[in-house]
C-alpha positions in Angstrom: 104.9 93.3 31.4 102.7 95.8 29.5 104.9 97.9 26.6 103.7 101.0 28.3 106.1 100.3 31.2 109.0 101.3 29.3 107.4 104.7 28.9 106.5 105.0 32.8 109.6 104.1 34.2 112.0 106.2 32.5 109.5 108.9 32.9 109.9 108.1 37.1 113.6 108.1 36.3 114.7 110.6 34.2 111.4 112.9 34.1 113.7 116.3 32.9 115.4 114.5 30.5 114.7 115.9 27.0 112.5 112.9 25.5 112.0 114.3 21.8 113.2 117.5 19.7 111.3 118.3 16.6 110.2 121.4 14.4 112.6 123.7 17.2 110.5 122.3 20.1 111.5 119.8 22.7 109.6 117.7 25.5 110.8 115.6 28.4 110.1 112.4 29.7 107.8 113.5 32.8 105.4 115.5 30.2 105.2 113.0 27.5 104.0 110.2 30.5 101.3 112.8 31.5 100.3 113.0 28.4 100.0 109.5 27.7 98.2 109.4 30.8 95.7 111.9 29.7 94.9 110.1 26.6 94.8 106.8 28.5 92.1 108.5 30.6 90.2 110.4 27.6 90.1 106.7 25.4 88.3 105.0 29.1 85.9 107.9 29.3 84.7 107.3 25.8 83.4 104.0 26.8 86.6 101.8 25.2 88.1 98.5 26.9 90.6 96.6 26.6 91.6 95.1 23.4 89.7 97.9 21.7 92.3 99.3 18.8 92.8 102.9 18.4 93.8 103.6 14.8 96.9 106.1 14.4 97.2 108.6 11.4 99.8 111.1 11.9 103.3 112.1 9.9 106.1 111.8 12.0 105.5 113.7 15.5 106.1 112.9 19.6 102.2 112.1 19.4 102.6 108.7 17.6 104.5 107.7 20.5 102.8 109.3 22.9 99.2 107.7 21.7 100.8 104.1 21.6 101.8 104.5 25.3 98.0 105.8 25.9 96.6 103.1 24.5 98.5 100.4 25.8 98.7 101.5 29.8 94.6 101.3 28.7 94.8 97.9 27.5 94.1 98.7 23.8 95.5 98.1 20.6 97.4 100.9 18.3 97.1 100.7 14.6 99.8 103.2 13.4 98.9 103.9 9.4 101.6 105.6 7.0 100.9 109.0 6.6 101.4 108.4 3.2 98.4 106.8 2.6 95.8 107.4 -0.2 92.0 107.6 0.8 91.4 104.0 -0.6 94.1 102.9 1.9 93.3 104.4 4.9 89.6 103.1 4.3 90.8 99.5 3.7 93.4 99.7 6.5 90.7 101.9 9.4 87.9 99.4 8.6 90.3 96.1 8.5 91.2 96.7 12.2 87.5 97.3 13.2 89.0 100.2 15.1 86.7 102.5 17.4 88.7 105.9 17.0 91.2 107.4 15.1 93.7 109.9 16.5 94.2 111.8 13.6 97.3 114.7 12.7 95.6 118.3 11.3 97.4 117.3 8.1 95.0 114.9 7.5 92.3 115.7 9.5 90.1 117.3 6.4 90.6 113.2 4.3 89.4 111.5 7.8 86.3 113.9 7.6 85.4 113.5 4.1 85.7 109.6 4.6 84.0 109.5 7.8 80.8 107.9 6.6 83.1 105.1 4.8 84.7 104.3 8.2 81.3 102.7 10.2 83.3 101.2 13.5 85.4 104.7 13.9 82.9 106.3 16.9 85.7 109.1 18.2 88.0 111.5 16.4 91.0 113.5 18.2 92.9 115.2 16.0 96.5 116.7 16.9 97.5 120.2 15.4 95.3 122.8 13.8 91.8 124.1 14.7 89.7 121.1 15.2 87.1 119.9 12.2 83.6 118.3 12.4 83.1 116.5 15.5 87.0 116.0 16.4 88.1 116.2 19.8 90.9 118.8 20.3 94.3 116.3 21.4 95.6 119.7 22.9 92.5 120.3 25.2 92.9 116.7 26.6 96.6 116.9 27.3 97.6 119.9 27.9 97.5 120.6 31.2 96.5 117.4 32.3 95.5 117.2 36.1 93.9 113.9 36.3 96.1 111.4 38.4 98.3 109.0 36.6 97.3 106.3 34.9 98.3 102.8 35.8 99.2 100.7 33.0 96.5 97.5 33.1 97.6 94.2 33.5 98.3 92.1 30.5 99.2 88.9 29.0 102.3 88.6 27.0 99.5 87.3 24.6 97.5 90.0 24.5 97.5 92.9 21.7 99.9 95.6 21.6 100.4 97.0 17.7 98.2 95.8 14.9 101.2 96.3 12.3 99.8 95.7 8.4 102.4 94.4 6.3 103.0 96.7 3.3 100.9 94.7 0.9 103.4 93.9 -2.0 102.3 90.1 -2.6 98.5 90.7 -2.0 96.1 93.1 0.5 97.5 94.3 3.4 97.3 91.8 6.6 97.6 92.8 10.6 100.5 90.9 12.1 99.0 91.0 15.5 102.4 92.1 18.0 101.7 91.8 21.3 102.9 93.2 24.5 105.4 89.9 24.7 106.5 90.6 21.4 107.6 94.1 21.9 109.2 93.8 25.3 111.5 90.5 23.6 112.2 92.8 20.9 113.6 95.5 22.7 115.9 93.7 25.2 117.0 91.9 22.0 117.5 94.7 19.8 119.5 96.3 23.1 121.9 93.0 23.2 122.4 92.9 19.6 122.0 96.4 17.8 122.5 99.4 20.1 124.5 98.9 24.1 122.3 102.7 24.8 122.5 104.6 27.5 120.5 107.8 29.1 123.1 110.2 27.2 122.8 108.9 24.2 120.4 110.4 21.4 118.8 108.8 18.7 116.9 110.2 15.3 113.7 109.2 13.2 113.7 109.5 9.5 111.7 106.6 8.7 107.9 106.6 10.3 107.3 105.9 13.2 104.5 104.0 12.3 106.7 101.4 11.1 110.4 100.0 12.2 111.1 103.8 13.3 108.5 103.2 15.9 109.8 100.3 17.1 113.2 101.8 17.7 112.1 104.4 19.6 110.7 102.2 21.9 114.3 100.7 21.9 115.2 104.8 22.8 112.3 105.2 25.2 113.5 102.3 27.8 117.2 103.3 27.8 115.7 107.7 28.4 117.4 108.4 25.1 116.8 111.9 23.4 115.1 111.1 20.3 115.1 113.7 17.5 112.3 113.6 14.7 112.2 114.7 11.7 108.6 115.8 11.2 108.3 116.2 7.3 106.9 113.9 5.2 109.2 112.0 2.9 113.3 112.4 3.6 114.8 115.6 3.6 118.6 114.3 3.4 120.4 118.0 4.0 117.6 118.4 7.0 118.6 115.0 8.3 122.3 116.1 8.0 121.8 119.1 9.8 119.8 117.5 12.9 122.8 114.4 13.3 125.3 117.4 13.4 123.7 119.6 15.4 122.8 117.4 18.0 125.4 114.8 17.9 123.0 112.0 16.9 124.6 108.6 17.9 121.8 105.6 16.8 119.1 105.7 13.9 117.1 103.3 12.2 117.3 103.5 8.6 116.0 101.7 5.0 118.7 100.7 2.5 117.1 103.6 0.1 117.6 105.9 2.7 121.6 105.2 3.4 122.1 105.2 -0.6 120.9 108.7 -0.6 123.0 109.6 2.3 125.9 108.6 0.9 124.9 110.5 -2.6 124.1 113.7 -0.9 126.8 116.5 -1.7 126.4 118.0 1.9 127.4 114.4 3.4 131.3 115.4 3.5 130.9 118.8 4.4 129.0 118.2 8.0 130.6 116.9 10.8 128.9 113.3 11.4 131.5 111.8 14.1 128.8 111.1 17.0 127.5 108.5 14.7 128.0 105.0 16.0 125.4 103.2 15.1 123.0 103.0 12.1 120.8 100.0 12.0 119.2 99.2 8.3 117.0 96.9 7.3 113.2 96.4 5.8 114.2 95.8 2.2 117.5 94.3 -0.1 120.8 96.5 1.0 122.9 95.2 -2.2 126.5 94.8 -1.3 128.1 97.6 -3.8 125.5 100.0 -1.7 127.4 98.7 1.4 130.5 99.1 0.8 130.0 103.0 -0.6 128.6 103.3 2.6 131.2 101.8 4.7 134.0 103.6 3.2 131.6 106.8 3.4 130.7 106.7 6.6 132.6 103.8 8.5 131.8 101.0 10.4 129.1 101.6 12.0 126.4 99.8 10.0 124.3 97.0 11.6 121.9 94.8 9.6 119.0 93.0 10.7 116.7 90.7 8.9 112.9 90.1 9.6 109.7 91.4 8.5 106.5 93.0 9.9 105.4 89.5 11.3 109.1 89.5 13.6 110.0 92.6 13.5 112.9 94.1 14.2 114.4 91.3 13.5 115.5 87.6 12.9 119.3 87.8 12.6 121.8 90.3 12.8 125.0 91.0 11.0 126.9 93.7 13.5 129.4 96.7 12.5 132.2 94.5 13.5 131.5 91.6 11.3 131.2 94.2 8.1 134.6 93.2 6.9 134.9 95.1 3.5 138.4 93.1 2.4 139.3 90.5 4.8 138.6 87.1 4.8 135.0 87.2 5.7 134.1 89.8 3.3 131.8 87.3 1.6 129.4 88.3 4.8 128.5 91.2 3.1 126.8 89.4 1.3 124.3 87.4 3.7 122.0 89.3 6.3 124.1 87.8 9.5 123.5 84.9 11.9 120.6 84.3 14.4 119.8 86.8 17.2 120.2 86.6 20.7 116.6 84.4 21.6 116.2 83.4 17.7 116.2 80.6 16.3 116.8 80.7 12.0 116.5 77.3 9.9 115.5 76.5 6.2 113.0 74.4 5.4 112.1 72.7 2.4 108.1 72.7 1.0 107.9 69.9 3.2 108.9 71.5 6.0 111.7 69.7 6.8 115.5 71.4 7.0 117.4 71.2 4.2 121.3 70.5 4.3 123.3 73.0 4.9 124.5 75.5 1.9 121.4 74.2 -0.1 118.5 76.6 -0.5 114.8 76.7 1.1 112.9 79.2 3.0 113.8 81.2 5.7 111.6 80.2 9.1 112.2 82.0 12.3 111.1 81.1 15.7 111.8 83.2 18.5 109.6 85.9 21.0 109.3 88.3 17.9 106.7 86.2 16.1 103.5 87.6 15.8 100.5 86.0 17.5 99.3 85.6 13.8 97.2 87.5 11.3 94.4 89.4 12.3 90.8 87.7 11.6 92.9 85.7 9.4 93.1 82.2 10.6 93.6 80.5 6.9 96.3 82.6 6.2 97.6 82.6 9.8 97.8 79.0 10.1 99.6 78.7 6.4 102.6 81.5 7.7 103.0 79.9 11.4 103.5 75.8 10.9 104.8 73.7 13.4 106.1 76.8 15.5 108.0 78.2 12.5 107.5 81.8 11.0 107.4 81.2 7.3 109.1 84.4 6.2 108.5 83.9 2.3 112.2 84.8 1.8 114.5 82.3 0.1 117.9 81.8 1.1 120.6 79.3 2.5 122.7 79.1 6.0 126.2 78.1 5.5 128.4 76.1 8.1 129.2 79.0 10.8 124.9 80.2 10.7 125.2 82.8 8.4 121.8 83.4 6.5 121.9 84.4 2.8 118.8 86.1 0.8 118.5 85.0 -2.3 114.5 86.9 -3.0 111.1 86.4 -2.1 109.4 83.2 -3.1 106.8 84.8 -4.7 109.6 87.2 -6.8 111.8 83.9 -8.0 111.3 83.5 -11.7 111.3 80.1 -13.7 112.2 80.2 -16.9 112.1 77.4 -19.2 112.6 75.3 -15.7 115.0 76.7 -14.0 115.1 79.0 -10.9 116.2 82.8 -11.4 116.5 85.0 -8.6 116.0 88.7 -9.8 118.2 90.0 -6.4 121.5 88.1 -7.8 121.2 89.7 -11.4 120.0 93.8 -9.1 123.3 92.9 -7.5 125.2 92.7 -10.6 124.0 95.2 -12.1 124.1 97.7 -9.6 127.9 97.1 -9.8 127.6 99.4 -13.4 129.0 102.6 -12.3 125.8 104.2 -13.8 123.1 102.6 -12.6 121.4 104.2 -9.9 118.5 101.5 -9.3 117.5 98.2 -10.4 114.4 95.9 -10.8 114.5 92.8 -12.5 111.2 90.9 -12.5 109.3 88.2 -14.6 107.1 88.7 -17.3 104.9 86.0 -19.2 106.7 84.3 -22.0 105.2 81.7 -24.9 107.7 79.6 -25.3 110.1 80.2 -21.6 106.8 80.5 -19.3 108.5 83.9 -18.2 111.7 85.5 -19.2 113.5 88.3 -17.3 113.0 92.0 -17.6 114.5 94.9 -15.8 113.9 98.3 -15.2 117.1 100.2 -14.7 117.5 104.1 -13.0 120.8 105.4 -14.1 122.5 107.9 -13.0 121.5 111.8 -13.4 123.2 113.4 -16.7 123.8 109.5 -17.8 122.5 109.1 -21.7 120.5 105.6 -22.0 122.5 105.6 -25.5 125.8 105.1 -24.0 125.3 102.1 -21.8 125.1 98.7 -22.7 123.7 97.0 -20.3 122.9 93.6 -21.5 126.8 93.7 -22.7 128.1 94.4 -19.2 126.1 91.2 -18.1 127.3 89.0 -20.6 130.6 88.1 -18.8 128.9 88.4 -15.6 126.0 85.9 -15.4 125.0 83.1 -17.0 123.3 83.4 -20.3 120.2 81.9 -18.9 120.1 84.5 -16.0 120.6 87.6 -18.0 117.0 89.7 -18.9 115.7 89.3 -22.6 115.0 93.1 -22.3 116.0 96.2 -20.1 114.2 99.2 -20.0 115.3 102.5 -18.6 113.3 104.7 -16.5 113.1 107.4 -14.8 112.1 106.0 -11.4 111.3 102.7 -9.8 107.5 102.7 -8.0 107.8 102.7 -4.2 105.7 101.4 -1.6 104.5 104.1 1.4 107.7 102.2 3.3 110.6 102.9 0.5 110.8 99.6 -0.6 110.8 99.1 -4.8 107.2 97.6 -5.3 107.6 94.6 -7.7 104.0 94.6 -7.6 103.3 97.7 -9.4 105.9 97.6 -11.6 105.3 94.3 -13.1 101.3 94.6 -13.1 101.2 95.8 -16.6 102.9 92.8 -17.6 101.1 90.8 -16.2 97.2 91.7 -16.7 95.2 88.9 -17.9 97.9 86.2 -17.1 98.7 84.5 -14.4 101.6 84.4 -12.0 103.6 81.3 -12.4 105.1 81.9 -9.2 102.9 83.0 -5.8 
């Protein structure tokens, strides 16, 4: 069925039902659909077809969603872009896609204009908020008001395009993992058997963009009429966040591993009254296990973790709230990312692509309906990431006997050392257990006479002196001597990607400039 079904039946529904709260304002259901309908009409009128993508550049706002379900009941594809973009980026992502218009938020409608003539396939502008610039068309003049009949969602393909979703870019440029309408519909009936049982009362919040795994939630919200608040500011205002799951008894969230570390730090976290919560789904980066368990006996068991990446998103396995046993005898779970979900199918393959026994290590392959049709106007590196029917997720890991799936890091973040494999995520683990560290990065670096030796960048904790922790000494019992980093640096914050994950790739460019990568 076409995505924007979801959007149109609970609209038929529920049409009263409060759809989104933001900023003090609140929408329902029947006015969001009439406004996707109005945009579906408005993108027809300006001469676009099917298959056509619509670039998206808002901060968090009902509009996102609201211009997804426009352009798919149109047939077209959306290309939602962080909002945290730099000029540079937003070029290279806009002219990537080859997309025809840009629906733009006021924030950043005054960039969009001064790029314009750097952007040759964008032929229409619609900008939400704010008195329009340049040549934009108004988004309020189009939807508001909207008396044009509905508009009935084309037919698709399960095939065809939905979401042109870049990955974040952290082993190389940006690619489009091309998500179609088949993709998104398995991904919500999956995510609703395995991550959230939702019904119509139930209300859900966005702290991460919507452009990203946020957005796909919400569509998780959208199908089951679920009240979605949204916090509309860029970057994560934890006492706001707080304030908005108290005050209207927020039950299911999507959230990055970052993002429930701060949580649990925040001083107002024991003060407000967070009892409606039942289920926070994390994923989209490492959640290391002495995070977990602060966060378990913080908030209880409520945590659900899912595995995958942009090109399955949202996700490959799943490790529910009930199997996050903190002491028992399957604590060692923490530890992995879960077991295949409902549709999936999980296996490790060797560089030959055959499986490798089980408890021995390879990379992670998925197969399921939450692959990607591939990469877009990429068929080299399409064709390398989707062998034999097997998403080639890049991750290393092993499966033990029950199916249980355990990260060890990225292939192209493993460092080999005079021969032998190191994997920077089991010494971040360690490390992370030091009651002042705050953050970790371990990483190679090039090394004469090893090839490359391990470094780390290490956060501590505010009002922590560098002077009084001994961080290589706290290893030494910990890890073996071939493991442990030759140096450790501390800083006073790790680089992030637009997506709050740490980005390796920035932080060991320096290193790394006029050598090359042993590894990926």
């Amino acid at each position: 069925m076409n995505a924007a079904e979801f959007l149109t039946n609970t609209a038929r529904s529920h049409p009263d039902r409060v759809a989104w709260i933001w900023d003090d304002q609140t929408r329902t259901y029947g006015e969001s659909n009439e406004r996707a309908d109005a945009i579906a009409h408005q993108l027809v009128s300006f001469g676009l077809v099917p298959g056509d993508r619509v670039a998206l550049l808002m901060e968090n706002r009902p509009e996102v969603m609201e211009a997804m379900f426009g352009c798919w009941k149109a047939g077209m594809a959306a290309a939602p872009l962080n909002a945290r973009f730099t000029a540079q980026e937003i070029e290279y992502h806009v002219n990537d896609s080859g997309a025809r218009a840009l629906i733009v938020g006021a924030e950043l409608a005054g960039v969009v204009t001064e790029l314009r003539h750097l952007l040759p396939s964008i032929e229409f502008v619609i900008q939400v908020g704010g008195p329009s610039v340049c040549d934009h068309h108004d988004w309020d003049e189009i939807v508001v008001g909207h008396a044009g009949p509905p508009f009935p969602a084309v037919t698709v393909e399960p095939d065809d395009l939905a979401w042109l979703a870049y990955t974040s870019g952290t082993t190389g440029c940006p690619k489009g993992a091309m998500l179609t309408h088949g993709v998104l519909v398995f991904e919500v009936l999956g995510m609703l058997a395995d991550f959230f049982p939702l019904d119509v009362q139930h209300v859900g919040i966005h702290a991460a963009p919507l452009t990203h795994g946020s957005g796909h939630v919400s569509l998780v919200f959208v199908a089951k009429g679920c009240s979605q608040v949204i916090l509309s500011r860029t970057g994560f205002d934890v006492a706001m966040f707080l304030e908005m799951v108290e005050r209207h008894r927020v039950n299911a969230m999507f959230l990055v591993p970052t993002m429930v570390k701060m949580i649990v730090q925040h001083p107002d976290v024991d003060s407000r009254d967070l009892s409606s919560l039942r289920w926070v789904f994390y994923g989209g980066s490492p959640m290391y296990v002495d995070d977990l368990r602060n966060a378990h006996n913080k908030l209880g068991s409520i945590f659900i973790q899912g595995f995958g990446q942009t090109e399955s998103p949202m996700t490959g396995t799943v490790l529910p709230a009930a199997e996050h046993d903190l002491d028992g005898p399957f604590a060692y779970r923490l530890a992995s990312c879960g077991r295949a979900r409902t549709g999936i199918q999980v296996r490790i393959l060797d560089d030959h692509d055959q499986q490798v026994p089980t408890g021995e290590i390879g990379e992670i392959c998925i197969r399921g309906g939450t692959v990607m049709k591939g990469y877009w106007q990429r068929p080299e590196e399409t064709a390398e990431t989707l062998r034999n029917g097997w998403l080639h997720t890049g991750d290393l890991g092993r499966i033990d006997d029950h199916g249980y799936v355990y990260i060890l890091d990225r292939s192209k973040d493993m460092v080999i050392s005079g021969g032998l494999n190191i994997y920077p995520r089991e010494i971040e683990e360690v490390m992370l257990t030091h009651p002042a560290v705050l953050e970790a990065c371990a990483f190679g670096v090039p090394d004469e006479k090893w090839g490359e030796a391990l470094t780390a960048h290490v956060v501590l904790m505010p009002g922590v002196d560098p002077a009084d922790v001994d961080m290589l000494g706290f290893l030494n019992s910990r890890i073996a001597g071939y493991k442990k980093p030759k140096h450790v640096e501390f800083v006073a914050l790790l680089a992030k990607t637009p997506y709050g994950k740490i980005d390796k790739k920035h932080i060991r460019a320096p290193y790394w400039d006029g050598h090359d990568r042993l590894v990926g």
